[in-house]
C-alpha positions, 0 to 999 in steps of 0.5 A, a space after each residue: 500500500 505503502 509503495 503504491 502510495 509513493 509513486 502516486 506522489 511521485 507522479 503527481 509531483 512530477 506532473 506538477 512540476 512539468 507544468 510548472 516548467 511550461 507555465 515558465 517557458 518563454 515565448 512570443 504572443 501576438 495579439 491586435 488591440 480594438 476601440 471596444 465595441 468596433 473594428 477600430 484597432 488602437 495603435 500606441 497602446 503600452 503593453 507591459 508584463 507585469 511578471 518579467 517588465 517586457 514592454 511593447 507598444 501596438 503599431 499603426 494597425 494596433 499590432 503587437 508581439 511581447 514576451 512572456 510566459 503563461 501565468 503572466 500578467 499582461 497590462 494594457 494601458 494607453 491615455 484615451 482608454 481605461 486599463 485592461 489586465 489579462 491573465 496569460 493562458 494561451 498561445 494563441 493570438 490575442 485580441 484585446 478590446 479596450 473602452 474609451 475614456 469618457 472626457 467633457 471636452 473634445 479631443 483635439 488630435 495635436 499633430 493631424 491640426 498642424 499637418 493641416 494648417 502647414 499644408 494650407 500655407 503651402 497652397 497660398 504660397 503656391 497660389 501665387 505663382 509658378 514656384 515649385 513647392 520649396 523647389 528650385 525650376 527644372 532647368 528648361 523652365 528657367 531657359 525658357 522664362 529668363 525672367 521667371 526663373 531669376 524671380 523664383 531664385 531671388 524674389 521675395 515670396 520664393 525665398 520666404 516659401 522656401 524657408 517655409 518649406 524647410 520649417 514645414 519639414 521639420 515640424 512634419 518629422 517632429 510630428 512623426 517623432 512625437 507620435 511614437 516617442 510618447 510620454 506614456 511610453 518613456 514612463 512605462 519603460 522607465 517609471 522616471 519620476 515626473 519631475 524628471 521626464 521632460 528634461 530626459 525627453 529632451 536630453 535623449 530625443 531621437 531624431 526623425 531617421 531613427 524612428 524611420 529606422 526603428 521597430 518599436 523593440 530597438 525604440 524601447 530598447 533605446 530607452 532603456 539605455 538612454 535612462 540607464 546613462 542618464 542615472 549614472 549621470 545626473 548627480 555628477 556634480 556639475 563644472 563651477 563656471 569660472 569668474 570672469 573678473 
Protein backbone atom coordinates (compact mmCIF):
# COMPACT_ATOMS: atom_id res chain seq x y z
CA UNK A 1 0.00 0.00 0.00
CA UNK A 2 2.84 1.99 1.01
CA UNK A 3 4.56 1.74 -2.20
CA UNK A 4 1.81 2.05 -4.09
CA UNK A 5 1.17 5.49 -2.23
CA UNK A 6 4.81 6.79 -3.31
CA UNK A 7 4.53 6.60 -6.71
CA UNK A 8 1.49 8.47 -6.59
CA UNK A 9 3.12 11.27 -5.08
CA UNK A 10 5.86 10.77 -7.28
CA UNK A 11 3.59 11.09 -10.31
CA UNK A 12 1.85 13.81 -9.06
CA UNK A 13 4.97 15.55 -8.37
CA UNK A 14 6.30 15.24 -11.47
CA UNK A 15 3.15 16.39 -13.25
CA UNK A 16 3.04 19.45 -11.13
CA UNK A 17 6.46 20.18 -11.95
CA UNK A 18 6.05 19.72 -15.84
CA UNK A 19 3.69 22.02 -15.64
CA UNK A 20 5.22 24.36 -13.91
CA UNK A 21 8.05 24.10 -16.46
CA UNK A 22 5.75 25.12 -19.11
CA UNK A 23 3.88 27.69 -17.23
CA UNK A 24 7.53 29.26 -17.10
CA UNK A 25 8.63 28.59 -20.87
CA UNK A 26 9.03 31.85 -22.50
CA UNK A 27 7.58 32.56 -25.89
CA UNK A 28 6.39 35.25 -28.34
CA UNK A 29 2.41 36.31 -28.30
CA UNK A 30 0.72 38.40 -30.63
CA UNK A 31 -2.02 39.94 -30.49
CA UNK A 32 -4.33 43.10 -32.03
CA UNK A 33 -5.95 45.76 -29.95
CA UNK A 34 -9.66 47.06 -30.88
CA UNK A 35 -11.62 50.51 -29.80
CA UNK A 36 -14.43 48.13 -27.90
CA UNK A 37 -17.47 47.74 -29.46
CA UNK A 38 -15.74 48.40 -33.13
CA UNK A 39 -13.47 47.32 -35.60
CA UNK A 40 -11.43 50.32 -34.89
CA UNK A 41 -7.91 48.93 -33.91
CA UNK A 42 -5.65 51.26 -31.43
CA UNK A 43 -2.12 51.95 -32.21
CA UNK A 44 0.30 53.34 -29.43
CA UNK A 45 -1.22 51.41 -26.87
CA UNK A 46 1.94 50.18 -23.84
CA UNK A 47 1.64 46.59 -23.49
CA UNK A 48 3.63 45.72 -20.00
CA UNK A 49 4.25 42.23 -18.46
CA UNK A 50 3.95 42.67 -15.28
CA UNK A 51 5.95 39.45 -14.26
CA UNK A 52 9.10 39.71 -16.33
CA UNK A 53 8.88 44.09 -17.27
CA UNK A 54 8.75 43.40 -21.05
CA UNK A 55 7.48 46.39 -22.78
CA UNK A 56 5.75 46.93 -26.15
CA UNK A 57 3.93 49.16 -27.94
CA UNK A 58 0.88 48.28 -30.86
CA UNK A 59 1.89 49.51 -34.19
CA UNK A 60 -0.42 51.79 -36.68
CA UNK A 61 -2.75 48.91 -37.17
CA UNK A 62 -2.86 48.20 -33.38
CA UNK A 63 -0.33 45.09 -33.78
CA UNK A 64 1.91 43.91 -31.33
CA UNK A 65 4.19 40.93 -30.28
CA UNK A 66 5.75 40.58 -26.20
CA UNK A 67 7.49 38.47 -24.44
CA UNK A 68 6.06 36.35 -21.90
CA UNK A 69 5.02 33.13 -20.43
CA UNK A 70 1.97 31.64 -19.21
CA UNK A 71 0.83 32.74 -15.97
CA UNK A 72 1.82 36.08 -16.83
CA UNK A 73 0.08 39.21 -16.46
CA UNK A 74 -0.15 41.42 -19.30
CA UNK A 75 -1.24 45.20 -18.92
CA UNK A 76 -2.75 47.24 -21.50
CA UNK A 77 -2.65 50.87 -20.96
CA UNK A 78 -2.91 53.85 -23.40
CA UNK A 79 -4.36 57.84 -22.09
CA UNK A 80 -7.51 57.81 -24.32
CA UNK A 81 -8.70 54.34 -22.77
CA UNK A 82 -9.15 52.84 -19.44
CA UNK A 83 -6.73 49.92 -18.16
CA UNK A 84 -7.05 46.38 -19.00
CA UNK A 85 -5.10 43.33 -17.08
CA UNK A 86 -5.23 39.83 -18.66
CA UNK A 87 -4.14 37.00 -17.30
CA UNK A 88 -1.67 34.60 -19.89
CA UNK A 89 -3.16 31.30 -20.70
CA UNK A 90 -2.82 30.86 -24.45
CA UNK A 91 -0.53 30.89 -27.19
CA UNK A 92 -2.94 31.71 -29.25
CA UNK A 93 -3.46 35.30 -30.93
CA UNK A 94 -4.79 37.70 -28.53
CA UNK A 95 -7.32 40.40 -29.28
CA UNK A 96 -7.82 42.66 -26.71
CA UNK A 97 -10.70 45.44 -26.73
CA UNK A 98 -10.45 48.42 -24.64
CA UNK A 99 -13.00 51.40 -23.55
CA UNK A 100 -12.83 54.94 -24.22
CA UNK A 101 -12.43 57.28 -21.71
CA UNK A 102 -15.14 59.16 -21.11
CA UNK A 103 -13.84 63.33 -21.35
CA UNK A 104 -16.38 66.55 -21.10
CA UNK A 105 -14.09 68.28 -23.71
CA UNK A 106 -13.38 67.33 -27.12
CA UNK A 107 -10.09 65.50 -28.11
CA UNK A 108 -8.03 67.98 -30.15
CA UNK A 109 -5.57 65.14 -32.49
CA UNK A 110 -2.35 67.74 -31.96
CA UNK A 111 -0.17 66.52 -34.82
CA UNK A 112 -3.25 65.99 -37.78
CA UNK A 113 -4.10 70.09 -36.94
CA UNK A 114 -0.58 71.40 -37.65
CA UNK A 115 -0.34 68.82 -40.74
CA UNK A 116 -3.46 70.67 -41.81
CA UNK A 117 -2.62 74.17 -41.13
CA UNK A 118 1.23 73.80 -42.70
CA UNK A 119 -0.37 72.37 -45.87
CA UNK A 120 -2.69 75.20 -46.07
CA UNK A 121 0.34 77.75 -46.09
CA UNK A 122 1.95 75.72 -48.90
CA UNK A 123 -1.11 76.26 -51.03
CA UNK A 124 -1.01 80.15 -50.58
CA UNK A 125 2.46 80.34 -51.23
CA UNK A 126 1.98 78.22 -54.10
CA UNK A 127 -1.16 80.03 -55.21
CA UNK A 128 0.94 82.62 -56.11
CA UNK A 129 2.76 81.71 -58.76
CA UNK A 130 4.50 79.10 -60.61
CA UNK A 131 7.09 78.20 -57.67
CA UNK A 132 7.57 74.53 -57.37
CA UNK A 133 6.84 73.86 -53.81
CA UNK A 134 10.06 74.79 -51.93
CA UNK A 135 12.00 73.68 -55.33
CA UNK A 136 14.20 75.35 -57.33
CA UNK A 137 12.72 75.26 -61.52
CA UNK A 138 13.79 72.49 -63.72
CA UNK A 139 16.27 73.94 -65.60
CA UNK A 140 14.46 74.15 -69.16
CA UNK A 141 11.78 76.32 -67.27
CA UNK A 142 14.38 78.61 -66.30
CA UNK A 143 15.88 78.83 -70.13
CA UNK A 144 12.57 79.28 -71.45
CA UNK A 145 11.46 82.06 -68.92
CA UNK A 146 14.77 84.00 -68.01
CA UNK A 147 12.92 86.34 -66.00
CA UNK A 148 10.55 83.97 -64.21
CA UNK A 149 13.09 81.86 -63.48
CA UNK A 150 15.57 84.82 -61.65
CA UNK A 151 12.13 85.61 -59.84
CA UNK A 152 11.69 82.27 -58.48
CA UNK A 153 15.91 82.15 -57.19
CA UNK A 154 15.95 85.99 -55.82
CA UNK A 155 12.46 87.06 -55.43
CA UNK A 156 10.81 87.59 -52.16
CA UNK A 157 7.85 85.41 -51.73
CA UNK A 158 10.13 82.22 -53.46
CA UNK A 159 12.72 82.81 -50.65
CA UNK A 160 10.03 83.00 -47.85
CA UNK A 161 8.47 79.54 -49.29
CA UNK A 162 11.05 78.24 -49.45
CA UNK A 163 12.21 78.93 -45.89
CA UNK A 164 8.71 77.85 -45.15
CA UNK A 165 9.28 74.51 -46.65
CA UNK A 166 12.29 73.95 -44.55
CA UNK A 167 10.35 74.67 -41.30
CA UNK A 168 7.33 72.70 -42.80
CA UNK A 169 9.52 69.79 -43.00
CA UNK A 170 10.89 69.84 -39.91
CA UNK A 171 7.82 70.28 -37.65
CA UNK A 172 6.44 67.28 -40.43
CA UNK A 173 9.43 64.95 -38.92
CA UNK A 174 8.63 66.23 -35.39
CA UNK A 175 5.29 65.17 -35.75
CA UNK A 176 6.27 61.59 -36.76
CA UNK A 177 8.99 61.58 -33.71
CA UNK A 178 6.37 62.85 -31.37
CA UNK A 179 3.52 60.05 -32.42
CA UNK A 180 5.70 57.23 -31.12
CA UNK A 181 8.15 58.67 -28.79
CA UNK A 182 5.38 59.48 -26.08
CA UNK A 183 5.30 60.32 -22.79
CA UNK A 184 3.04 57.42 -21.67
CA UNK A 185 5.67 55.04 -23.47
CA UNK A 186 9.08 56.51 -21.72
CA UNK A 187 7.13 56.29 -18.40
CA UNK A 188 6.33 52.74 -18.50
CA UNK A 189 9.57 51.61 -19.65
CA UNK A 190 11.47 53.69 -17.20
CA UNK A 191 8.98 54.58 -14.17
CA UNK A 192 11.19 58.11 -14.40
CA UNK A 193 9.67 60.43 -11.89
CA UNK A 194 7.61 63.39 -13.19
CA UNK A 195 9.89 65.79 -12.47
CA UNK A 196 12.39 64.40 -14.39
CA UNK A 197 10.54 63.43 -17.63
CA UNK A 198 10.85 66.46 -19.92
CA UNK A 199 14.17 67.02 -19.03
CA UNK A 200 15.08 63.36 -20.10
CA UNK A 201 12.85 63.58 -23.31
CA UNK A 202 14.68 66.14 -24.42
CA UNK A 203 18.29 65.16 -23.41
CA UNK A 204 17.90 61.72 -25.29
CA UNK A 205 15.07 62.78 -28.07
CA UNK A 206 15.67 60.55 -31.15
CA UNK A 207 15.78 62.05 -34.45
CA UNK A 208 13.49 61.58 -37.29
CA UNK A 209 15.99 58.89 -39.08
CA UNK A 210 15.91 56.68 -36.03
CA UNK A 211 12.32 56.44 -35.94
CA UNK A 212 12.20 55.65 -39.55
CA UNK A 213 14.53 53.25 -38.82
CA UNK A 214 13.41 51.71 -35.52
CA UNK A 215 10.91 48.80 -34.90
CA UNK A 216 9.35 49.52 -31.80
CA UNK A 217 11.89 46.73 -29.71
CA UNK A 218 15.11 48.55 -30.76
CA UNK A 219 12.80 52.41 -29.68
CA UNK A 220 12.24 50.77 -26.23
CA UNK A 221 15.44 49.10 -26.13
CA UNK A 222 16.78 52.82 -26.99
CA UNK A 223 15.18 53.84 -23.92
CA UNK A 224 16.09 51.69 -21.68
CA UNK A 225 19.67 52.60 -22.42
CA UNK A 226 19.32 56.30 -22.58
CA UNK A 227 17.93 56.22 -18.91
CA UNK A 228 20.22 53.75 -17.66
CA UNK A 229 23.10 56.55 -18.84
CA UNK A 230 21.01 59.31 -17.57
CA UNK A 231 21.14 57.94 -13.70
CA UNK A 232 24.61 57.50 -13.85
CA UNK A 233 24.89 60.91 -14.63
CA UNK A 234 22.52 63.01 -13.29
CA UNK A 235 24.15 63.80 -9.95
CA UNK A 236 27.51 64.28 -11.25
CA UNK A 237 28.44 67.47 -9.79
CA UNK A 238 28.26 70.00 -12.20
CA UNK A 239 31.56 72.01 -13.74
CA UNK A 240 31.90 75.53 -11.41
CA UNK A 241 31.83 78.37 -14.27
CA UNK A 242 34.91 80.45 -13.51
CA UNK A 243 34.57 84.31 -12.89
CA UNK A 244 35.37 86.36 -15.19
CA UNK A 245 36.87 89.15 -13.21
Amino acid sequence: MMHWLKRVLLIFGGLLILQAHVFAQSFILKGIIFRQGSSDRISQAVITDLNDKEVMMSDDLGMFSIKTAMGDTLLITHKEYTDQKIVVSSRADLAVYLAAVIRLKPVIITGQTKKQELNDVMKQYNSQGIYNNGKSLPVFEFLNSPITGLYNLFGKTPREERRFAAYAQGEMESIEVDKRYTKELVKSVTKIPDNELLKFMDMYRPSYQDIREWNDYRLIMYIKKSYAYYQKIKNRPQPKVQSLN
